[in-house]
C-alpha positions as CSV (number, residue, x, y, z in Angstrom):
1,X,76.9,94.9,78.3
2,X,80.0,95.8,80.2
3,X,83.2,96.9,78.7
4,X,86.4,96.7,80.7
5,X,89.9,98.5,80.7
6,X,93.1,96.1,81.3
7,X,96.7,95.7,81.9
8,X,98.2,92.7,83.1
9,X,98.0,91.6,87.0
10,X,95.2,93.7,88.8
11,X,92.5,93.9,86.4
12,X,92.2,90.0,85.7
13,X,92.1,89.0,88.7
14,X,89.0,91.3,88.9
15,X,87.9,89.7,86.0
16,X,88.7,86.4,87.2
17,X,85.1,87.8,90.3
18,X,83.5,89.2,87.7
19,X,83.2,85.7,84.9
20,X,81.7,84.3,88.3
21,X,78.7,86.5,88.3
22,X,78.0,88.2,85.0
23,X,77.3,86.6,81.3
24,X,80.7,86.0,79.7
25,X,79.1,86.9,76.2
26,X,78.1,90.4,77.4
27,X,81.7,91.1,78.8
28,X,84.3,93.0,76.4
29,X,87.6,93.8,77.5
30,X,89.9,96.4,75.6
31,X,93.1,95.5,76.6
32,X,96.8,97.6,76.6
33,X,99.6,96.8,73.8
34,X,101.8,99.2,74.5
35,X,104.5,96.9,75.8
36,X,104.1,94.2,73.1
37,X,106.9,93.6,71.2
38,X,109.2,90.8,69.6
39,X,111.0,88.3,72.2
40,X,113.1,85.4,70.7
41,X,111.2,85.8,67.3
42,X,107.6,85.1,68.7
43,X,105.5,88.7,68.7
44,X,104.4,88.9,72.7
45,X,101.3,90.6,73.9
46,X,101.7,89.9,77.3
47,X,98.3,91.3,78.8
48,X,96.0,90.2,75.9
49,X,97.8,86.6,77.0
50,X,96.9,87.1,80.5
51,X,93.5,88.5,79.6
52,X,92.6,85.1,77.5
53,X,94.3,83.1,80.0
54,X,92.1,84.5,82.5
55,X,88.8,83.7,80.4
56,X,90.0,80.0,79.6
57,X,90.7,79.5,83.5
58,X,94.6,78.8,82.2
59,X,96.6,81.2,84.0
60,X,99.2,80.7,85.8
61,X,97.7,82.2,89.7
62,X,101.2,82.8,91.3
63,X,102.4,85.0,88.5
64,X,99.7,86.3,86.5
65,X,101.7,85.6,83.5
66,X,101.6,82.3,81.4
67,X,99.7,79.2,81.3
68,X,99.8,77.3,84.8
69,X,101.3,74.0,85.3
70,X,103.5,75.0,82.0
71,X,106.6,73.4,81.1
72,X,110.1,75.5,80.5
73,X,112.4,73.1,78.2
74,X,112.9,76.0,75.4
75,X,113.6,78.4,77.8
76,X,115.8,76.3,79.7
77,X,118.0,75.0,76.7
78,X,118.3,78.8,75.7
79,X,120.0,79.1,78.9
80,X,122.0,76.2,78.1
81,X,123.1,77.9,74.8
82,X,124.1,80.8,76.2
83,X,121.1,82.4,74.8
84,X,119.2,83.8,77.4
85,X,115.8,85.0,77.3
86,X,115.0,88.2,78.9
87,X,110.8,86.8,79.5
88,X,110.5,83.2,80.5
89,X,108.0,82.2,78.2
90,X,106.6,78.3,78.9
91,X,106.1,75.9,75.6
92,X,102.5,76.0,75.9
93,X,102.2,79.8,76.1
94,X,105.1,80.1,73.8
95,X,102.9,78.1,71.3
96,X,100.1,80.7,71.3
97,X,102.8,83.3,70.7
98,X,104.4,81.7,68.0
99,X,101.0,81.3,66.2
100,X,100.0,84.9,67.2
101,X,103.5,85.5,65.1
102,X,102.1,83.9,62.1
103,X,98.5,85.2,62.2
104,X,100.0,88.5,62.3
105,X,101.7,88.1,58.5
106,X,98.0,88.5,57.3
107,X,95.8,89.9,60.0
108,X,95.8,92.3,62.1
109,X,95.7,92.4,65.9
110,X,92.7,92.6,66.8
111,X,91.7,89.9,64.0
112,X,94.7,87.5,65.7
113,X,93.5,88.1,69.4
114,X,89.8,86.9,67.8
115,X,90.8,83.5,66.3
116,X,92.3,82.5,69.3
117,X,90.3,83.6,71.9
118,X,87.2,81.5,69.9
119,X,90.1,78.6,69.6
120,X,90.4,79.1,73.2
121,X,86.5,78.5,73.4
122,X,86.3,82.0,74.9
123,X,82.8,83.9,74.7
124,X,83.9,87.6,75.6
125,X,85.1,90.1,73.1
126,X,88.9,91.0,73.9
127,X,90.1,93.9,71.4
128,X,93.4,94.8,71.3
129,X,93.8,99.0,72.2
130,X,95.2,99.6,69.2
131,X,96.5,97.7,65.6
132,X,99.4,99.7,65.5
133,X,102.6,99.0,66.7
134,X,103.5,100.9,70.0
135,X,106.6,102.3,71.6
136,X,107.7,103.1,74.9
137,X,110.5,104.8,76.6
138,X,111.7,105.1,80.3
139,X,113.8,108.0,80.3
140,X,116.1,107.2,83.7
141,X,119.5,108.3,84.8
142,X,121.1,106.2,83.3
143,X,119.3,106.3,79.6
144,X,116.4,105.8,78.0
145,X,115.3,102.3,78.6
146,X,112.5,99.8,76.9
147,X,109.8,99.0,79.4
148,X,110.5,95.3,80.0
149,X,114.3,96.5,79.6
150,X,113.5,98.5,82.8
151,X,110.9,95.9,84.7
152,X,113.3,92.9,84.2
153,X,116.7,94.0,83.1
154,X,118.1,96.6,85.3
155,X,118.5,95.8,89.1
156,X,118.9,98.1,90.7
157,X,116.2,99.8,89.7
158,X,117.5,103.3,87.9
159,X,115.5,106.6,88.6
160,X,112.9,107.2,86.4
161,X,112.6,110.3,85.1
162,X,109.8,110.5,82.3
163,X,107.5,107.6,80.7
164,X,106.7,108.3,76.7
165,X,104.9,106.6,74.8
166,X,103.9,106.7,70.9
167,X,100.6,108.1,70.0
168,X,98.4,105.4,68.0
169,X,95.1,105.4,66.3
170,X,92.4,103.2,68.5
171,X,91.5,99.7,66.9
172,X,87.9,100.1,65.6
173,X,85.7,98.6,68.2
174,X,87.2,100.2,71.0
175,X,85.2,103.4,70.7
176,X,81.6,101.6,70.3
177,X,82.4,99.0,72.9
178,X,83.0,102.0,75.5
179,X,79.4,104.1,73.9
180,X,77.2,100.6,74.0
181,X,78.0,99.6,77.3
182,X,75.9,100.1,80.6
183,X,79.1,100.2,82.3
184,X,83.1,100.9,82.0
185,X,84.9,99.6,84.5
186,X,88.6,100.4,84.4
187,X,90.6,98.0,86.7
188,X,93.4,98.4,89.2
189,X,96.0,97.9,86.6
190,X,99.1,100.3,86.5
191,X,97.4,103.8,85.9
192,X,100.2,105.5,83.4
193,X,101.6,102.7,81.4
194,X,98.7,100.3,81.5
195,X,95.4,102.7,81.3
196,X,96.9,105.9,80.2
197,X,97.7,104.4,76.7
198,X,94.4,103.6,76.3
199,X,92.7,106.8,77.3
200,X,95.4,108.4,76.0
201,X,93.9,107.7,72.3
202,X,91.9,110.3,70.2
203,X,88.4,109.6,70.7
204,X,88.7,107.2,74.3
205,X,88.0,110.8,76.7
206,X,85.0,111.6,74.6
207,X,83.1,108.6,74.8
208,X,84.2,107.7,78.5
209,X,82.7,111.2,79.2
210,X,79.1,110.0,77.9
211,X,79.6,106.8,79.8
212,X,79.1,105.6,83.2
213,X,82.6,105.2,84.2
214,X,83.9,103.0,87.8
215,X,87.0,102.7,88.4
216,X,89.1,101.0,91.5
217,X,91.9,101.9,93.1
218,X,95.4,100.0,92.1
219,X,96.8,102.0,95.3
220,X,96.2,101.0,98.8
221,X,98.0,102.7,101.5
222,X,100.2,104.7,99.5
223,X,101.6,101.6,98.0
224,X,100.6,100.0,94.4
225,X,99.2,96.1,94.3
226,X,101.5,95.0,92.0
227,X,104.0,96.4,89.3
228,X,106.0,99.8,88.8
229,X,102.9,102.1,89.4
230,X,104.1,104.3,92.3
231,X,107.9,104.9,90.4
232,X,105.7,105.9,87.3
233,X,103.5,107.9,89.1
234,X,106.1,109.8,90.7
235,X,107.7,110.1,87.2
236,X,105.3,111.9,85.5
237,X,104.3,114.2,89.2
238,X,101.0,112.3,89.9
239,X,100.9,111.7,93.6
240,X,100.9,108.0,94.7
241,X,97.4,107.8,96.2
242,X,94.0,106.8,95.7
243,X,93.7,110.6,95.0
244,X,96.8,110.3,92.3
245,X,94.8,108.0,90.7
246,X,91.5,109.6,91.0
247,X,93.1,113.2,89.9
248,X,94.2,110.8,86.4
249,X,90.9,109.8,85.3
250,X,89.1,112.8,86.5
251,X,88.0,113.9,83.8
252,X,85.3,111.2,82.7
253,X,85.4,109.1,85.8
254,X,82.2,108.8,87.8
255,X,82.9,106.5,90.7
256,X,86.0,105.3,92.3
257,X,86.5,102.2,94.6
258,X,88.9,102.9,97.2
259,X,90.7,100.3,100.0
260,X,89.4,100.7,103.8
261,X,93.2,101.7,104.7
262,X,92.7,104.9,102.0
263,X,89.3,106.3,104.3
264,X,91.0,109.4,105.0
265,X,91.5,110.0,101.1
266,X,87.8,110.1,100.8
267,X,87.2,114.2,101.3
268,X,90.0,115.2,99.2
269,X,88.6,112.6,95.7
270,X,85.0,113.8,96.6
271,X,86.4,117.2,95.2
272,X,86.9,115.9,92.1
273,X,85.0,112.7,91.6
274,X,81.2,112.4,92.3
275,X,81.7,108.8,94.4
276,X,83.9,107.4,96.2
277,X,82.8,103.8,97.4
278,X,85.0,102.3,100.5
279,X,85.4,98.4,100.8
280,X,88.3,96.0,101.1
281,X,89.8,96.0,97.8
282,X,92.5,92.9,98.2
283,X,91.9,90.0,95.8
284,X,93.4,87.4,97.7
285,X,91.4,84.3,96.7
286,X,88.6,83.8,94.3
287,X,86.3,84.6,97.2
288,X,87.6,88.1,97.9
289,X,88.0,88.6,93.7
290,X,84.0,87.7,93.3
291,X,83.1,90.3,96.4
292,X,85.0,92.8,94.8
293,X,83.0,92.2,91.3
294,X,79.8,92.2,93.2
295,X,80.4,96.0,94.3
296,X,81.5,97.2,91.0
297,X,78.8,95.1,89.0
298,X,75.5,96.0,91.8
299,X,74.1,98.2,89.5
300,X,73.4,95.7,86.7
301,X,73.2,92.1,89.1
């Protein structure tokens, strides 16, 4: 059994090579919730979305976000009303939203995310991070600002300053998934506000330090694959790097994949990390996404 760390973008389309070649059923994916929250009155967990979207092979591949081929007409007559949404949710995706909304009047999270993920005919075990609600806080020069506040909102961007979030308790598989597995593979997702949360949460360090932990690279070239990462970094003095992101998870982290353009990084992480394994980390087609899987995964395929 593998379990896997996610955010939003980078890790599922990992996961998108790795349902290629390993048995869904023995796949579990914890996934972040710090940024869910309440848009237009439907509750929105935008990477445990993306995360079952990816499994159901209903994702929308230009964005990473929403159901492909979706349609927009409540979105767009929002507009019309002079009542703008700050996400552009689609009506199919809004639909799993809205009943995510009215799960969550008797269940909990993690509960929710397992009805639909079975509706959605899904065999791998996607648990939430946490079943309490989570906050975040972008402290900038101009004022403290809510994360999709900052990502979508403000342009130009303001200076970040600081990134806090909320301490929460772990949802109650999230410990055993990470002390049962063979392997934890945490994905190139946005280290501090994707992954951090996660490890972040009393008990995660402990049992990723009795596990066999892989991690790759969201960083190649100095530059992030997707997302905020390198501002956050920066915020909160990590260096933007392979190494940055290395120096993060160095405390329980076994093996890191790095991009060919990082080689001269490789010295400096060997200091602190046992492996360092160099390939071509870009997932730009399925082809490039299964490769990548196949070098993470070799040890149990």
């Amino acid at each position: 059994m593998i379990t896997i760390l996610s955010g939003g973008t980078g890790t599922p389309k990992l996961i998108q090579g790795i349902k290629r070649i390993y048995n869904e059923s023995k796949t579990k994916v914890i996934v972040n919730t710090l940024e869910n929250d309440y848009f237009s009155g439907v509750y929105v967990a935008a990477d445990i979305d993306t995360v079952m979207y990816t499994f159901a092979d209903l994702i929308n591949p230009e964005t990473f976000y929403g159901i492909k081929n979706d349609t927009f007409i409540t979105n767009e007559e929002l507009a019309r009303l002079n009542s703008p949404e700050l996400l552009k949710i689609g009506d199919k995706d809004r639909a799993l939203k809205i009943q995510k909304t009215r799960l969550l009047k008797n269940h909990n999270l993690s509960e929710v995310v397992d009805i639909q993920r079975k509706k959605l005919n899904i065999k791998s075990k996607i648990i939430p991070m946490s079943n309490e609600n989570s906050e975040v806080k972008i402290v900038t020069d101009i004022g403290d600002l809510t994360f999709h506040d900052f990502l979508i909102g403000e342009n130009p961007k303001p200076k970040v300053k600081n990134i806090i979030f909320s301490k929460v308790k772990p949802s109650n598989e999230v410990i055993s998934s990470i002390e049962e597995s063979e392997l934890v593979i945490i994905g190139p997702s946005n280290p501090i506000t994707s992954i951090l949360p996660i490890i972040s949460m009393d008990g995660v360090k402990e049992a990723l330090k009795k596990a066999n932990v892989i991690a790759i690279s969201p960083i190649i070239g100095k530059i992030p694959v997707s997302g905020p990462a390198a501002v956050f970094m920066n915020a909160l003095g990590y260096e933007v790097s392979s190494y940055g992101v290395a120096s993060i998870y160095s405390d329980f982290l076994n093996k890191i994949i790095i991009d060919k353009k990082d080689i001269s990084e490789k010295k400096r992480i060997e200091e602190i990390i046992d492996y360092v394994e160099i390939i071509n980390t870009e997932m730009i087609d399925i082809n490039t996404k299964v490769e990548l899987a196949k070098i993470v995964l070799k040890e149990l395929i």
